[in-house]
N, C-alpha and C positions, 0 to 999 in steps of 0.2 A: 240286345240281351243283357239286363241287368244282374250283375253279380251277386251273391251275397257276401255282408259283410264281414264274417268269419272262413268262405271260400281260401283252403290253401291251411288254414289254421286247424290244430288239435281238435277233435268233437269235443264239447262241454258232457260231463257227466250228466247234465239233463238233457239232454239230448241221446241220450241212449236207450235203444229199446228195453222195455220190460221181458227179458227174457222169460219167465216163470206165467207172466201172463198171457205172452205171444203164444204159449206152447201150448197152456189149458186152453187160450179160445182155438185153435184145433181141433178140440177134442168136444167142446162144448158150442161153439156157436155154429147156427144156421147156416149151411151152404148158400147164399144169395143170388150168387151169380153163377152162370155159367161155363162148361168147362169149355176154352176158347184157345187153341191152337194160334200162333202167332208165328214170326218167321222162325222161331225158334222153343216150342212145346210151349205147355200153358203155363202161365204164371199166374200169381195174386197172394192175398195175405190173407191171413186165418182172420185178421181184426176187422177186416171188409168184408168176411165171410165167401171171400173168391180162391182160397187154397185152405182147404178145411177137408175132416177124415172121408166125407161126403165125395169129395174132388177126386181124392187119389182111388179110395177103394172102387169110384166108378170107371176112371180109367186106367186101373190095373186089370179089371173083368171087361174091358173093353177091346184091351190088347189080347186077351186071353181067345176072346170069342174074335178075333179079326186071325189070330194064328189058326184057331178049328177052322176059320171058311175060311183063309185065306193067306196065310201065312207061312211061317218056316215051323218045321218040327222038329229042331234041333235047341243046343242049350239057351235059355238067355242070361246074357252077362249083365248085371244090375250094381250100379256103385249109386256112391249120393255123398255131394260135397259137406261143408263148413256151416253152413245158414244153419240157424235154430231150427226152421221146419225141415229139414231132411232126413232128419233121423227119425223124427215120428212119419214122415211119409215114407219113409225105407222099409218100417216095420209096417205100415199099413198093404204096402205093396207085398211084400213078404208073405201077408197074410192072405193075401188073393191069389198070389200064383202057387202057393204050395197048395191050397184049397180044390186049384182046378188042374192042378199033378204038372204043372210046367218046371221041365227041369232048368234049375237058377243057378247062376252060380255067383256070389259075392265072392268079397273080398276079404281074406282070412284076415281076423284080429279084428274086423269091427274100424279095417284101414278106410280111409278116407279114399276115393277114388275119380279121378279128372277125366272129362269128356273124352280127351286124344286115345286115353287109354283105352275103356271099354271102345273105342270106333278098333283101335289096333288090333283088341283082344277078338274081335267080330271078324273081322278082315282074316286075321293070320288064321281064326279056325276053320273060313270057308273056303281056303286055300284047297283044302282036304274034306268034303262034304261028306264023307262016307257016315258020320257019324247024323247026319241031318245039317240044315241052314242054321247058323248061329243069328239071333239079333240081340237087343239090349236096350235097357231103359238107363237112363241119366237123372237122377235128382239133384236135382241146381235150376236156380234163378238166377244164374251166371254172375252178371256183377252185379243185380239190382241190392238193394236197401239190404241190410238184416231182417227186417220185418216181411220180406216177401219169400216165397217159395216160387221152386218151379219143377216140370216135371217133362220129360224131352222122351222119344222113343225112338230109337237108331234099327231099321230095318237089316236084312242080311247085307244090302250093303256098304253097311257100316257108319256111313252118313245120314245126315239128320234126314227126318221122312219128308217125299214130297207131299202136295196140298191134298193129294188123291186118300194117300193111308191117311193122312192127319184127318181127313175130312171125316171118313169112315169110324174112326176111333171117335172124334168129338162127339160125331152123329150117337154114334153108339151110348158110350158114355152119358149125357145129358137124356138120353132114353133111362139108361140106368139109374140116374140120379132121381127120376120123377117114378112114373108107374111100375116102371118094368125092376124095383129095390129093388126087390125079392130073388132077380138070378145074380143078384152078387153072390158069391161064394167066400166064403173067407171061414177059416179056423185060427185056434189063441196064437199068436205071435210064438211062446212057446214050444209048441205040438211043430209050428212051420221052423221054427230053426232046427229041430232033430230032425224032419221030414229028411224021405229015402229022395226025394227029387231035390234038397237043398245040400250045395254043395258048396264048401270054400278053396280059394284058392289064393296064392301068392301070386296078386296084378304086376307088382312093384318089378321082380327081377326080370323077367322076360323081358318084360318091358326095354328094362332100363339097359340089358343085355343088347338089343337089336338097334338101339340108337346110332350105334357107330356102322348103322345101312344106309343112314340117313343123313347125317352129318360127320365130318373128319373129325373125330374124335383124339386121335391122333394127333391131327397137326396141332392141336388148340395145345393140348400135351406138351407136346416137344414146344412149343413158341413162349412157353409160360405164362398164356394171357391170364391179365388179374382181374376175374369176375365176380361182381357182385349180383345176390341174386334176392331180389323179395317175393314170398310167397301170398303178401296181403291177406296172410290169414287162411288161403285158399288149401282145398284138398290135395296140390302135389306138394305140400311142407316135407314132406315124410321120404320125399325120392330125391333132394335134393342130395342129400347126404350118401345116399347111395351112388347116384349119378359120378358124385366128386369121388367116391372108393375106390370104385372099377377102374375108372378110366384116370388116375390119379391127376385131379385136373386142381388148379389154383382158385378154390370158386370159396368166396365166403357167404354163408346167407345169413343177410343184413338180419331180418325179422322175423325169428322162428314160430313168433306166438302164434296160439289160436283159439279164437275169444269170439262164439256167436252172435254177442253185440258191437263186432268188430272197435271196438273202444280203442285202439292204438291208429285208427287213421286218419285221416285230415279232411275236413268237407270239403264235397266236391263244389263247384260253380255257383248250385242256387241252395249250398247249404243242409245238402243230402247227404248221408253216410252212403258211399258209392265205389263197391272196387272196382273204376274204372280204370284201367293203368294204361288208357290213351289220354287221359285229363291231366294234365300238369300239379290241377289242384289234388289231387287223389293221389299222386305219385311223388308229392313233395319230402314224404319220408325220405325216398331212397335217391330223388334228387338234392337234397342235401346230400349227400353220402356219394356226388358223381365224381370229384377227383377224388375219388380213392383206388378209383379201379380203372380200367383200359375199359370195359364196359362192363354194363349192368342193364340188368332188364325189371318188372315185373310180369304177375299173371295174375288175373280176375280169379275167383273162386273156384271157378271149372278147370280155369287153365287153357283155354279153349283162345284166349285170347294174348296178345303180348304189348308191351311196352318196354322199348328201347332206350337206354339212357346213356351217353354219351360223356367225356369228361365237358361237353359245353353243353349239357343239358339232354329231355326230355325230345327224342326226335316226333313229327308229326307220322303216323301211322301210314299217309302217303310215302312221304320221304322212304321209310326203309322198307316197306313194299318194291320201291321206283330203285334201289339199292341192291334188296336181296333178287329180284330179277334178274339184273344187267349181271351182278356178280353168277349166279346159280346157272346161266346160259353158257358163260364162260369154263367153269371149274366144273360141268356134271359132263365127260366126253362120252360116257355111254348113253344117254339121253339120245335118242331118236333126230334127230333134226326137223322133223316136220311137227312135231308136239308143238301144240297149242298156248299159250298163257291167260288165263283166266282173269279178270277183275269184275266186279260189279260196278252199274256204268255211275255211281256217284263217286266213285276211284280219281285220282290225280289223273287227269291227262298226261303228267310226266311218265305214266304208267303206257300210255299209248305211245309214246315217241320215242322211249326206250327199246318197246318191242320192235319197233319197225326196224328202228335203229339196227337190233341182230337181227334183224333179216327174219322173223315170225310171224307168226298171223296171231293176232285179240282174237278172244273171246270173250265178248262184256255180256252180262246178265243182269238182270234183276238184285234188289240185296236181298241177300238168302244166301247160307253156303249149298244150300242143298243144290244148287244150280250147279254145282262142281264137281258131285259125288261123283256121276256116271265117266265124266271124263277121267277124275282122278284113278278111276278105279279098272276102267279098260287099257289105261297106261295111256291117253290120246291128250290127255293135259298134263306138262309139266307141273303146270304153278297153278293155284287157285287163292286169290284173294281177296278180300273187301275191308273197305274205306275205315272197320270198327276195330283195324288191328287184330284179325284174324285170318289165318294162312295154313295152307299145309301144302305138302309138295311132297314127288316120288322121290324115292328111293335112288342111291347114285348107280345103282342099276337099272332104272327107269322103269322099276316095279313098282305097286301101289305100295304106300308108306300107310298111312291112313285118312280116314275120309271124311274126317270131319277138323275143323280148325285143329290146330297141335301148336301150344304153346310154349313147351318143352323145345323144339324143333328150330322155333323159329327164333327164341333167344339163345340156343347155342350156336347156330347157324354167324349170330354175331361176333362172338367169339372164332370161327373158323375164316369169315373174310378177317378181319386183323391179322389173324394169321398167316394168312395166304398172301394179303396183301400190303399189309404195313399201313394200312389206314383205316381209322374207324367211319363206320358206315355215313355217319354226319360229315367228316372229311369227304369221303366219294362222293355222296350228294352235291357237295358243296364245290368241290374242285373239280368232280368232273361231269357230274350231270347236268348240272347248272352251264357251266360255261358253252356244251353241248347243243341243250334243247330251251335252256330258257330258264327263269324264275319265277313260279306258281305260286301267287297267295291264295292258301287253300281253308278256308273255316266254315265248320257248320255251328249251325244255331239253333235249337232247340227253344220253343212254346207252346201258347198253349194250343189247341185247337178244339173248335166248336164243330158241332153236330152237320149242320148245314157245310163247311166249310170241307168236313170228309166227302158228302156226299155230292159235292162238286170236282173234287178230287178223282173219286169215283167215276164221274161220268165224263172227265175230261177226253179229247180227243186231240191230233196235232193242229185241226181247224178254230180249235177253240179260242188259238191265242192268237190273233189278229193285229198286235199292238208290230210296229215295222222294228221298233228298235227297245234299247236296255239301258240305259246308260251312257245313250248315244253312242249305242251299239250293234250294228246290224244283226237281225233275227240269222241267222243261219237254217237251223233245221230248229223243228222241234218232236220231241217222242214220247209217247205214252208207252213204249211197248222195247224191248231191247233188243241192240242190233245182233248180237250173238244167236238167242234161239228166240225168239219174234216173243216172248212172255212179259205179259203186263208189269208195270212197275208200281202197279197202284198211282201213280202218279203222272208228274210230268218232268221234264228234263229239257232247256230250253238251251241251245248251244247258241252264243255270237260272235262277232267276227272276229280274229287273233286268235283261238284258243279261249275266251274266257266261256263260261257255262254257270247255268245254276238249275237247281233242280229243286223240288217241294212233292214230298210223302209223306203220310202218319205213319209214325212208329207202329211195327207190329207189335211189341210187348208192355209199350207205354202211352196215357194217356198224352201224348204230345205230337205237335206237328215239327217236321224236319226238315231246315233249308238248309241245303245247300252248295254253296258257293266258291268258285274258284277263277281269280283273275289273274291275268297276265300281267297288269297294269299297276299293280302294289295292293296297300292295303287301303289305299283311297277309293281305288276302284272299284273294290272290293264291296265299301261300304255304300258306296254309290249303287252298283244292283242288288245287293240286300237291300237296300230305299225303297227299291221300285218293282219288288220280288212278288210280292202279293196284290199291289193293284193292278199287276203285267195278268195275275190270274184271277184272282177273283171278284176283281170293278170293272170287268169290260164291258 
């Protein structure tokens, strides 16, 4: 994987989207493509013609006509991040469900609003269903470009939707978009913010109130831990401040700005404007800025995600997965003992050798959070994880918290082991998990992939890969399908002998193919079955 040369470095001001133009071709150019659900709602950009007013308005009337046949009839909770396109797809959304009388509820002041939140706001009101099923839509492209949009829909269980509702909405949608325009419904943006069925509400304090159900808010308190926090520009900028009020916590936030062409952050790997805050290159602001505090975190635009920073640095998204476990089995005593732990199976193996370690049973899934909703929400899974730096987890009453990733959560959570424990999470890792279960070199690598190359992908099975070894590595098993609930990985996932494993999927939200890889054996090993990663599958 070749880097680019400015990766880690300030964007050049030419390099920055044309915001005034991104926002007219919305409004002006041709829908091209179609509206495509991935592991995480659809995505694309107005300039591609694949996130244009076409997109949203069809699948704002698609959720509309999935709630008359099939849905909840209670409020829906609607926020929308930081990206340029959000706020005209807020309005355009806006303008569909007050048209077909769906009662909405945004967020007062025209507030910016993060994934975790609307999953909580869903959650805490179907606690009480008397009033109807609450659901909720999410507008955010999470971390991708400034130039992209995206648009997500969180059913009553508060978690992202499975493939079943996605499918139904797409289907629907892409009907809408062709013959069937005409049952769009929409009135003036206007007329729908006075609308009797549009209502605002204050997200921020409830919110920020119930945190201390979920994390020892307290102890971080009393221990004095000194946190830094960057919001990359992202829709929780605005709670941080709050967060530190309440709970009068030592917490400074490094980067308040928020700037649609995200113009203050660093290119990611291949030269992308990218809030990814599991990339080193993307997190380099506030990794300069790591001895200044006991820890520091970021969060992608949604929030939905996290990255951990440590005074030695930027931890790997495994690493404090493999951390916050071992620690949250230990310090949560009303936690059931037979609760489950969750990861998706391209996860650190230090992730499996920890859980056995206390004495648990995995649950590995497919990537997707949505694989974790049902458990997080029955109370049957503790922990739910995956590989991208997204986590959420119960309540220290071993109630649902909420049910979709929660960023917020899991970087205070880092602040509470220090506290509890006098060591930052990169220390445990290093001094006690390590010494334990072993040393994981864990990297994935991202390219391009061709048309033929998915469709191989697609039809793989565990027979298909015949080759005896890896790297002069014995085949172990191999899986198309996850050992947790038997569901496809789109892929393949080839385990060898020690411990090491590599795995190869397309992204669902990007043109790109995904390998991979983690050995036992350094990082020579490493690069030894990335070598041999793709002839293993597609030159047999």
């Amino acid at each position: 994987m070749t880097h680019h040369q400015l990766a880690g470095k300030p964007a050049p001001e030419s390099m920055l989207e044309n915001i005034p133009e991104l926002v007219s071709a919305y409004y002006t150019c041709h829908a091209t493509g179609p509206v495509s659900f991935g592991t995480s709602g659809h995505r694309g950009s107005a300039l591609r013609g694949t996130f244009n007013e076409m997109h949203v308005a069809a699948m704002s009337q698609a959720i509309c006509d999935f709630r008359s046949e099939k849905g909840p009839k209670g409020p829906l909770f609607m926020g929308f991040d930081t990206h340029a396109l959000s706020i005209p797809a807020f309005r355009t959304a806006l303008e569909v469900f007050a048209a077909n009388g769906v009662e909405t509820v945004i967020h007062d002041k025209d507030e910016y609003t993060p994934t975790p939140v609307i999953s909580f706001l869903i959650v805490r009101h179907n606690r009480d269903n008397s009033k109807g099923m609450a659901d909720g839509v999410v507008i955010t492209p999470s971390h991708n470009p400034p130039r992209d949009g995206g648009f997500k829909y969180n059913p009553p269980h508060g978690g992202p939707a499975d493939v079943t509702e996605t499918r139904w909405i797409e289907d629907r949608a892409n009907l809408l978009m062709g013959a069937a325009h005409h049952h769009i419904k929409r009135i003036p943006y206007e007329k729908a913010r006075i609308a009797s069925t549009t209502h605002s509400e204050d997200f921020i304090t409830p919110f920020v109130k119930a945190l201390d159900q979920v994390v020892d808010m307290g102890a971080i308190r009393e221990a004095g831990i000194k946190m830094g926090v960057d919001p990359m520009g992202g829709s929780g900028v605005h709670f941080w401040h709050v967060i530190a009020d309440i709970y009068r916590l030592n917490m400074e936030v490094v980067n308040p700005r928020v700037d649609p062409a995200f113009g203050f952050m660093t290119l990611d790997w291949d030269g992308e404007i990218r809030m990814d805050c599991s990339s080193p290159y993307a997190m380099e602001n506030l990794i300069a800025h790591a001895d200044r505090f006991d820890v520091a975190w970021g969060n992608d635009p949604d929030f939905d995600r996290h990255g951990i920073v440590c005074p030695t640095g930027l931890m790997n998204p495994n690493q404090y997965l493999s951390v916050a476990i071992w620690y949250l089995l230990q310090h949560r005593p009303s936690w059931r003992s037979d609760l489950k732990i969750g990861k998706t199976l391209v996860s650190s193996t230090m992730i499996d050798r920890v859980v056995k370690d206390m004495g648990r049973d995995l649950y590995e899934v497919p990537v997707g959070f949505k694989w974790f909703v049902e458990g997080l929400l029955k109370g049957d899974l503790a922990f739910g994880g995956e590989e991208s730096a997204g986590a959420s987890f119960l309540r220290m009453d071993g109630l649902p918290w909420c049910t979709d990733k929660d960023g917020f959560a899991a970087g205070l959570l880092s602040g509470e082991i220090i506290a509890k424990t006098g060591k930052t999470p990169a220390e445990i890792y290093n001094d006690v998990l390590v010494p334990e279960h072993g040393a994981p070199f864990y990297k994935r690598a991202d390219g391009p992939i061709s048309q033929d190359q998915r469709e191989i992908l697609k039809q793989l099975t565990p027979e298909s890969i015949d080759a005896p070894s890896v790297a002069g590595l014995s085949i172990a098993s191999v899986a198309t399908t996850a050992a947790g609930n038997g569901a496809s990985i789109g892929g393949v996932k080839v385990t060898l002998e020690e411990g090491s494993w590599f795995a190869v999927r397309p992204s669902g939200t990007e043109p790109k193919m995904k390998v991979y890889v983690e050995s036992f054996g350094g990082e020579g090993l490493w690069q030894k079955i990335y070598d041999e990663v793709q002839g293993c599958i597609f030159y047999q």
